[in-house]
N, C-alpha and C positions, 0 to 999 in steps of 0.2 A: 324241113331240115331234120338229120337225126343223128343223133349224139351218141355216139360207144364211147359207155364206162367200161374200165377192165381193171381187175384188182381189187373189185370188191367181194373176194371172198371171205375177209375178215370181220365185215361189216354185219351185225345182226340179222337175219331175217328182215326184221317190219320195216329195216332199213331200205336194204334191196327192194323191197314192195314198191318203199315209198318212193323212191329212185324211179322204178318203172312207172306205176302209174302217175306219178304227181309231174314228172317232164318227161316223160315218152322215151325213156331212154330205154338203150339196147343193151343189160350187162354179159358181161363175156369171161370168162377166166381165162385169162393171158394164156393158158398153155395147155385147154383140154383138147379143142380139136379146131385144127389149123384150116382144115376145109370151107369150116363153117366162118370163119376167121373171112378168109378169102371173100368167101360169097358177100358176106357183111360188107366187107369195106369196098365191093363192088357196085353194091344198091345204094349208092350217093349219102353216103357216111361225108358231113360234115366237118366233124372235128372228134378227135378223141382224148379222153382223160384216163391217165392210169392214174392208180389212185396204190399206192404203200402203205403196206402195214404202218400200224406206228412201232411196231418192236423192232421196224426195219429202219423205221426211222432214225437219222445219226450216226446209224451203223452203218460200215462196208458190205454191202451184196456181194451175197456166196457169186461167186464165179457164173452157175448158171445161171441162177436172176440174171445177175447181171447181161448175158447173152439171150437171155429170152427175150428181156427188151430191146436190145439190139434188132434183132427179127420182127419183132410187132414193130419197133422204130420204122424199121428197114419196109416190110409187106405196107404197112400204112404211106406211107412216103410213092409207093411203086403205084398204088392203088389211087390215088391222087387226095389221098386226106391232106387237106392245109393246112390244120392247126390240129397241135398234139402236147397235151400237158401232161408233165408227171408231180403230182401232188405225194406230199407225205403228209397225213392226218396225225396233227399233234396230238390229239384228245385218245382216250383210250375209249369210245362209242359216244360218250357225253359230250352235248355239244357239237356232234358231228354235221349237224345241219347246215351250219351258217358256211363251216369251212366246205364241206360240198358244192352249196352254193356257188360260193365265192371260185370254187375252181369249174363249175359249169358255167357260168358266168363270162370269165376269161377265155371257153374254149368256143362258147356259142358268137362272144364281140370282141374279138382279136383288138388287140392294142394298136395303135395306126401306129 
């Protein structure tokens, strides 16, 4: 089974590392290249988590966020992904762990 994170470009480095290696996850930046986007969500992509800034956190997303996800919504949905979370990280990197978890968690054992 394999798991696209997308939104963690806020995330340190050894963060993303640990992302990749420590659950085999596949990170993506929501809006570099859509092709690749595609092809991903075509190779039996399970579930995916976007993951928000925390400085976006609370806040109203600019208009394009806002539409970008719309489309990762939308391409995910089309592409047959079943579960799809959108997390905002309270923490500013500290602490980031648990809450990571907790939303790979929720997207790998869907609530009955």
């Amino acid at each position: 089974m394999r798991l696209l994170i997308t939104g963690c470009g806020f995330l340190p480095q050894t963060a993303q590392s640990a992302l990749k290696e420590e659950y085999k996850l596949t990170l993506l930046e929501i809006d570099k290249n859509e092709d690749k986007l595609t092809r991903l969500l075509t190779s039996h992509i399970y579930g995916a988590a976007v993951f928000i800034s925390p400085t976006l956190y609370g806040a109203r997303l600019e208009c394009d966020e806002a539409d970008k996800l719309r489309e990762f919504d939308a391409l995910c949905r089309k592409n047959g992904v079943k579960h799809i979370i959108y997390a905002a990280l309270h923490t500013d990197y500290t602490g980031f762990e648990s809450e990571v978890q907790a939303v790979i968690n929720r997207t790998l054992v869907p609530a009955a």
